[in-house]
N, C-alpha and C positions, 0 to 999 in steps of 0.2 A: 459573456458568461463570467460570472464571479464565484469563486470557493473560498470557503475559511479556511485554513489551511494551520492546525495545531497540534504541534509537533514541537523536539527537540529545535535545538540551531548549535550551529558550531561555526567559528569563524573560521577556522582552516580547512580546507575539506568540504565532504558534500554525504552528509548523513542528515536524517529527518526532516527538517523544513529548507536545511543547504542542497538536501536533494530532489526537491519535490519543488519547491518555489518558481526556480526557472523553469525547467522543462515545462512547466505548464504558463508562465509566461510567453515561452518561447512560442508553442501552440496559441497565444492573443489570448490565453485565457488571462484575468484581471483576479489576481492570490491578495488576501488579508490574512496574511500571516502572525499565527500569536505562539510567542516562544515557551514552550515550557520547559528549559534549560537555554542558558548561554553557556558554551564550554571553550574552551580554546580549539580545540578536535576533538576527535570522535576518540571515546574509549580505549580504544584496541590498540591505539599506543602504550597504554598500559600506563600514562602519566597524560596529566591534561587538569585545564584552572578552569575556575567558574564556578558560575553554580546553578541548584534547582529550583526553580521560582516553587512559590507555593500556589495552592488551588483557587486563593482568595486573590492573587494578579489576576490570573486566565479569567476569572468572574469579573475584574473588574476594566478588564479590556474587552470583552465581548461588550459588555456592557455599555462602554465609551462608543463603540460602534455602533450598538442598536440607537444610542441616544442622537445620533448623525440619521436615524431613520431609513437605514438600506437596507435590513436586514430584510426588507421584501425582494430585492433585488441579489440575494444571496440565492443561487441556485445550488450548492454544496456543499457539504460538511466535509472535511477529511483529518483523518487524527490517525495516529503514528502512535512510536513507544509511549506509554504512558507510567512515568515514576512512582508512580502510587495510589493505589484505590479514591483517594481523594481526588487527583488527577483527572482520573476517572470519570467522577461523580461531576468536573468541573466542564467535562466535555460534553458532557449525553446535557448536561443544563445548558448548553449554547448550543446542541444540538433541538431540544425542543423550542427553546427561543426564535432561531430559526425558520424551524417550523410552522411556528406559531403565527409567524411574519408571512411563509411563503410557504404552502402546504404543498406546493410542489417540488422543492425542494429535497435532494435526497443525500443522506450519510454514509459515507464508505468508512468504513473501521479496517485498518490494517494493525491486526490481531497481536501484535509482537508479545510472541509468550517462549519461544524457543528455539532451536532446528537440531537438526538432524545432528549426532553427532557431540554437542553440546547439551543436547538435556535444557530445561529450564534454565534459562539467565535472567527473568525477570525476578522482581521483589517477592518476597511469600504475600499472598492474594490478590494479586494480579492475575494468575491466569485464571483463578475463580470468577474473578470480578469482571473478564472478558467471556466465558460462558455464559453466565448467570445475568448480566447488565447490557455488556455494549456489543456481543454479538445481535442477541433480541434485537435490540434499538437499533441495527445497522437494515439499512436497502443493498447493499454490497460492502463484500468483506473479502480482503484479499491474503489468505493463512497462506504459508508454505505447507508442505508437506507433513511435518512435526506438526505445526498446529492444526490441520486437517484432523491428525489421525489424536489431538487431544480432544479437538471439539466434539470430534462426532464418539469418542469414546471409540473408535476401531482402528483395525488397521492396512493400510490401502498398498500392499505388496504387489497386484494388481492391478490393471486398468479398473477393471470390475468391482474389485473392490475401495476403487479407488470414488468410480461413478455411486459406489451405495453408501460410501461417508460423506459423500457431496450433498446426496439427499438427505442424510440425516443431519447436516448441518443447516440446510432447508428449513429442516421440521424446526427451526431454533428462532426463523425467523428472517433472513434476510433471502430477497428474489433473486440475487446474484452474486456468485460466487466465482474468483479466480484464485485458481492453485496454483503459485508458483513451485520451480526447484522440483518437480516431481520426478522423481525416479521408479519404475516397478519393474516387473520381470520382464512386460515388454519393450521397453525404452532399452537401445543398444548402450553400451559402455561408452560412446563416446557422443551419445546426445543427451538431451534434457529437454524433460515435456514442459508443459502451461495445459493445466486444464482449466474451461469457464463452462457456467451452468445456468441458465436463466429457466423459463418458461418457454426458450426456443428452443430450448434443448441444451447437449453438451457436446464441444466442441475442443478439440487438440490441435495444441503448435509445438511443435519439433523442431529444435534447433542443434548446431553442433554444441559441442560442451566444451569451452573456451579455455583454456589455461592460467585462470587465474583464480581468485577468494576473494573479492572485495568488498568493503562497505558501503552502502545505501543504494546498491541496485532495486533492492526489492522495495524502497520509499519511493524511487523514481517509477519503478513500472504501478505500482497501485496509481499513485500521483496518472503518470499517464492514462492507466485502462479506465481508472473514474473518468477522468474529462471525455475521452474518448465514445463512454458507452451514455457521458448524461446526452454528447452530442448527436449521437447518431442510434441510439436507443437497442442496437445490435451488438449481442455480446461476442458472434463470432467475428466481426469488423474490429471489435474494438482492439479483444483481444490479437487480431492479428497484426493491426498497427503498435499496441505496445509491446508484445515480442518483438516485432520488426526494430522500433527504436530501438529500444534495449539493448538487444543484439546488435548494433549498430553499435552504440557509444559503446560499447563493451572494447569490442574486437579495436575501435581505435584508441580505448584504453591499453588493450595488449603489446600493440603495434606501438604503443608511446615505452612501456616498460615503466609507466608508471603505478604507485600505487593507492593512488586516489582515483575515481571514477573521473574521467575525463566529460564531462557534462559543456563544458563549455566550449574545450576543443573540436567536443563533437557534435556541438549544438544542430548542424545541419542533418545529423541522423532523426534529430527527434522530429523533424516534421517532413522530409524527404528521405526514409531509409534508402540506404543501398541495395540492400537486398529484403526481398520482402519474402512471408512464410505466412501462407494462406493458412486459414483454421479449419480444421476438418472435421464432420462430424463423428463423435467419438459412442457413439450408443444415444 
């Protein structure tokens, strides 16, 4: 299996394509990864070097790719934060290219527009341009909870209401959907759900709620549930294998005390979790 894989990079750390690359190596999946930022680290340091590539790179590295003649043997798109509506526009055009190559082929968009708590942090039109463009144009689209309840314009306090913003992000356009980070009235204080939605239905995984906050978990679980669901076409498998990892690298993130995502320490979660959390159908 081969993915395009475009997203941030950071050389320290493991946010956007530092977090999405391996694990899905590590799975034997074959990543062409195209950076749209080199930074020193991730953000949240509050100080970090580098910079933002512009729209006409990403064009003209897909581009150097297809001219290598694979792009029929690209079996997925996957695209992450995206700096700018240009950005944007640079991806869904190597997502048709793609296409265009291998009409089997399918794009996961992980929506990055905000969370819980924080409010929007991306650029002003970005999260329009993720409505309006690269939700449509996606086959699976992996929001948090904040983006859920921007996309489908509601708000999912509820399981219930959780499963009727699911469909209304449906109606947008993509066959699959995983929620991460979801909290509503039924989920206890000290867990955290994952819902997924396909045509098979919807499906929940419940796990403890770990003690930490850290960066590019939710690049790695998108990263993982795409490869996951192109390979075995089941959203509740997929989904309960990438909770399963997650939850895994997470917990031996804690257990390290450190505060980068332990991806490589705990490389052996992503394809043997420890403990495993069946999906269960949710409505």
């Amino acid at each position: 299996m081969n993915i395009l894989s475009i997203q941030s990079h950071v050389a320290y750390g493991h946010v956007g394509n530092s977090a999405a690359v391996f694990p899905l190596q590590r799975l034997g999946i074959e990543v062409w990864p195209v950076h749209t930022v080199q930074f020193s680290n991730h953000t949240g340091y509050g100080e970090w070097k580098g910079r933002v590539f512009d729209a006409a790179l990403i064009g003209e590295v897909v581009a150097g790719i297809a001219q290598r003649g694979v792009l029929r043997e690209c079996d997925g798109v996957l695209s992450g934060y995206m700096g700018g509506a240009d950005i944007g526009g640079a991806v869904l055009d190597a997502v048709v290219a793609v296409k265009r190559a291998n009409p089997s082929a399918r794009y996961c968009c992980d929506p990055v527009i905000g969370d819980v708590g924080r409010g929007i942090f991306v650029r002003e039109g970005i999260p329009e341009f993720m409505k309006a463009k690269a939700v449509p144009a996606a086959d699976v689209i992996t929001p948090n909870q904040f983006e859920l309840d921007y996309l489908s314009g509601r708000k999912s306090g509820t399981l219930a209401q959780a499963r009727d913003a699911v469909k209304a992000v449906h109606d947008l356009g993509p066959r699959a959907i995983l929620v991460t980070s979801l909290h509503t009235d039924e989920t206890p204080e000290d867990a955290i759900d994952l819902l997924a939605s396909d045509s098979l239905g919807v499906f929940l995984v419940r796990t403890p709620r770990l003690p930490l906050a850290i960066n590019g978990a939710g690049d790695a679980i998108a990263a993982l549930f795409f490869a996951h669901y192109l390979r075995s076409g089941k959203i509740d498998a997929a989904l309960s294998a990438a909770a399963s990892a997650i939850y895994g690298v997470l917990t031996k993130t804690v257990e390290a005390g450190a505060r980068e995502i332990q991806l490589v320490a705990a490389q052996d979660e992503i394809v043997t979790p420890s403990r495993v959390f069946e999906a269960v159908a949710a409505g």
